[in-house]
C-alpha positions in Angstrom: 0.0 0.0 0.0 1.6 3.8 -1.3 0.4 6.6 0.8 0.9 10.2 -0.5 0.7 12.6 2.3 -0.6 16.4 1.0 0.2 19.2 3.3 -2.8 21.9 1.5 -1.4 25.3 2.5 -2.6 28.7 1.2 -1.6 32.2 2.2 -5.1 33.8 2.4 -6.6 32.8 5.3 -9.6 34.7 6.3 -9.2 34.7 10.2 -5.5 34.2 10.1 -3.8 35.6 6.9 0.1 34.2 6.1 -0.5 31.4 8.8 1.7 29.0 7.0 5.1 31.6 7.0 4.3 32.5 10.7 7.4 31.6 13.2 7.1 29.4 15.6 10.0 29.3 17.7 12.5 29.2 15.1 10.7 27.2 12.2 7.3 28.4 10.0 4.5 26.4 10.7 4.6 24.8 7.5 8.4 23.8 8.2 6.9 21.8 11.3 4.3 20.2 9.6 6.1 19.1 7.0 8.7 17.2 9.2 6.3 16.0 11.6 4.4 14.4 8.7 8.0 13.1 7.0 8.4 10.9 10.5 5.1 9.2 9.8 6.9 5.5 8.3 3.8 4.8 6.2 4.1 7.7 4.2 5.7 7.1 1.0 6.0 10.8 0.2 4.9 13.9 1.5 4.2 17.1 -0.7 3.1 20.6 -0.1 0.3 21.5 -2.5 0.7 25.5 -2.5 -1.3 28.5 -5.0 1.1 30.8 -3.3 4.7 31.7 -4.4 6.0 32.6 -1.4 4.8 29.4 0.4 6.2 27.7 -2.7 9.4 29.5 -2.3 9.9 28.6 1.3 9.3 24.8 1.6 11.7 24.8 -1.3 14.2 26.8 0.7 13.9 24.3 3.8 14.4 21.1 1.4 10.7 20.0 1.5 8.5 19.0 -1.4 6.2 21.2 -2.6 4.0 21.3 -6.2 1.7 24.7 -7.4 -2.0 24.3 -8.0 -5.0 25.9 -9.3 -6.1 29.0 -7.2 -9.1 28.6 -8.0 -10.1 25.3 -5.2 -12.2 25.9 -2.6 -11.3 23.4 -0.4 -8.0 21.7 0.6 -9.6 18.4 -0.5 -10.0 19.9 -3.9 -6.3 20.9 -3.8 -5.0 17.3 -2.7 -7.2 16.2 -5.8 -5.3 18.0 -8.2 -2.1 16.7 -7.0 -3.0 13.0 -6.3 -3.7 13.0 -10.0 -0.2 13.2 -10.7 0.2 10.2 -8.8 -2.0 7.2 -9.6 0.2 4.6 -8.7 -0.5 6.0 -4.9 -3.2 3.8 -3.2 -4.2 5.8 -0.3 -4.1 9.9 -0.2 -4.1 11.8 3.7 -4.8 15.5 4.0 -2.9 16.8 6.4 -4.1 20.1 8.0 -0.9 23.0 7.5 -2.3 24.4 10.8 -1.4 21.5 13.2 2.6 22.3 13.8 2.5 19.8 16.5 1.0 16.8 14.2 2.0 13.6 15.5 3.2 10.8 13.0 0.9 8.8 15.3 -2.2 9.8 14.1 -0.9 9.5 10.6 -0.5 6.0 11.1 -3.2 5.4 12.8 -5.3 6.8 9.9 -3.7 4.9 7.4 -4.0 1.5 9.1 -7.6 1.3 8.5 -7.3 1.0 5.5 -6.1 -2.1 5.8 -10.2 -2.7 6.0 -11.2 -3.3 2.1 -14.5 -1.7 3.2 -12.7 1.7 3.7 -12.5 4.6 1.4 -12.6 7.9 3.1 -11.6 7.8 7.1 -11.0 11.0 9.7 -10.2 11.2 13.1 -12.3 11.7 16.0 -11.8 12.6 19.6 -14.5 11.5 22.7 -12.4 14.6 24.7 -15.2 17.5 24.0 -15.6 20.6 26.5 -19.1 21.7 27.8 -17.7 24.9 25.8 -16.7 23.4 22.8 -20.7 22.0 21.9 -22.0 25.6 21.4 -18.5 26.8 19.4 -19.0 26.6 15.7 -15.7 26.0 15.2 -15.1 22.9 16.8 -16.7 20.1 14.6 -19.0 18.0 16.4 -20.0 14.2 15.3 -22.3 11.4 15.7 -21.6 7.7 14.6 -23.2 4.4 13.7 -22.8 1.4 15.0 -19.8 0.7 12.2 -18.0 3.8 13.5 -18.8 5.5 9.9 -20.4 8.9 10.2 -24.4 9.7 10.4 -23.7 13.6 10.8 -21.3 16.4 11.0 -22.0 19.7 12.5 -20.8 23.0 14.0 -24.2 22.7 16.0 -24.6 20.8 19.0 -25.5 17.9 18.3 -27.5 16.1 19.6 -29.8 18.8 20.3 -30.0 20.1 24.2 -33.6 20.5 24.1 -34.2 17.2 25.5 -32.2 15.5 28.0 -29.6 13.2 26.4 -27.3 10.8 27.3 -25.3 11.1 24.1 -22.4 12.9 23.7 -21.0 13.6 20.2 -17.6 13.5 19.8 -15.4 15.8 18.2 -14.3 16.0 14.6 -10.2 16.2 14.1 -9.7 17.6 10.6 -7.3 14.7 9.1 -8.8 13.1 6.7 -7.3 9.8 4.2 -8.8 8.4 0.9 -8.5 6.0 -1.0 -6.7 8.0 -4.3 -9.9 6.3 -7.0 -12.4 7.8 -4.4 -11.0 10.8 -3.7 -11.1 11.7 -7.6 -14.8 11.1 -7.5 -15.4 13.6 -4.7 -13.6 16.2 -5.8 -15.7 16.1 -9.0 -19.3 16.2 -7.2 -21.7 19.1 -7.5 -21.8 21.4 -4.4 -24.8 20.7 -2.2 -27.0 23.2 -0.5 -26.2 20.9 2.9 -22.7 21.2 2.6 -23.2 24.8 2.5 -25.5 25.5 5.3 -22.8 24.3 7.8 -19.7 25.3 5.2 -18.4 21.5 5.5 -17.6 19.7 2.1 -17.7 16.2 4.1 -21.2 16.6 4.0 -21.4 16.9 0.4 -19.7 13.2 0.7 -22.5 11.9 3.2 -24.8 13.7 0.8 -24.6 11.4 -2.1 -24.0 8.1 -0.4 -20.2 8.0 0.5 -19.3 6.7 3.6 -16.8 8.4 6.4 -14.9 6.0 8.5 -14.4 7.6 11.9 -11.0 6.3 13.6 -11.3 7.0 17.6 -8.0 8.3 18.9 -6.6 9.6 22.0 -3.9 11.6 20.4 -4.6 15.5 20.2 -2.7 18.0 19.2 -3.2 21.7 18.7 -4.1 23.5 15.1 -4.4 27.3 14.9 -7.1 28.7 13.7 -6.8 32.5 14.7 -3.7 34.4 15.9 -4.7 33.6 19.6 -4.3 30.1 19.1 -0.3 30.4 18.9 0.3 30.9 22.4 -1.0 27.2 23.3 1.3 26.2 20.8 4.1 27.9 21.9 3.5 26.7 26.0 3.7 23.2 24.4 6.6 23.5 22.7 
């Protein structure tokens, strides 16, 4: 089995423009996720996918892989599509958030072992560890699951609802997602969906028409930054 690793990385960030050349402690943030990914041993090759010159530029400068793509994507799964393209003799494609400088080979692997199940195409990660604050926060990603462990919903809603008393808990959605490289050049060529964009999350244009999303349970978290205020939690950890 080849797995392709794809770092997505652009430079306009609404909430936190230039994220990916930001310094963290001597290294960009892109610098750290690119050699945190490179220690994952299932990886067969890792590769920035960039629209930006300067990004493009930089990994270059550090000795890291990086390959230009349309700027037109709306999505980093769209991105990874163009490049796994390139690369059909890869089996299994991750996308690997450019926001986690602290990603852990760990959850790499795990990822990529379930897909050792033939019954896999598309898998994430997912956390039980969700604060009472977190369910109301739009920005954290909550989920529920089947029986199977694939996904029935994803939402920046609380789900499910607090209206009635309920002993569920939805867990919460970790943004790494792998594919099976055939699959993941199906999605990327399926119509937009007026569900997707009520909640502004492609995986539920997936869900939408009939794919399903293997959700791997893991105890290994680690820190992405969204907004400038998230640095400093990075920054204590290191």
């Amino acid at each position: 089995m080849r797995v392709l690793g794809i770092i997505p990385a652009r430079f306009g960030s609404s909430r936190f423009p230039g994220k990916p050349l930001i310094d963290i402690k001597g290294k960009t943030m892109i610098q750290r996720v690119y050699e945190g990914a490179c220690k994952c041993p299932e990886l067969s090759r890792v590769i920035v996918a960039t629209d930006d010159d300067q990004i493009f530029q930089h990994v270059q400068s550090f000795g890291g892989e990086v390959m230009m793509t349309l700027s037109t994507h709306q999505s980093g799964t769209e991105r990874c599509g163009e490049i796994a393209a390139h690369f059909p003799e890869m089996d299994i494609v991750l996308n690997i958030q450019g926001d986690e400088p602290l990603v852990d080979p760990r959850q790499l692997s795990q990822l990529i072992q379930e897909f050792n199940n033939e019954g896999v195409d598309i898998a994430t990660l997912v956390t039980k560890h969700i604060e009472n604050s977190e369910l109301n926060n739009p920005n954290r990603i909550k989920v529920v699951l089947n029986y199977k462990h694939d996904a029935l919903l994803f939402s920046r809603a609380t789900i499910p609802s607090l209206h009635y008393p309920s002993v569920i808990v939805p867990m919460r959605h970790i943004g790494l997602y792998g594919f099976r490289n055939v699959i993941l050049q199906k999605l990327v060529a399926l119509p937009v969906t007026e569900l997707e964009q009520s909640e502004s999350l492609e995986q539920l244009r997936w869900l939408y028409y009939g794919f399903k999303i293997r959700a791997v349970i893991t105890e290994i978290e680690t820190p992405n930054i969204d907004v400038p205020e998230d640095l400093e939690k990075v920054l204590r950890l290191l």
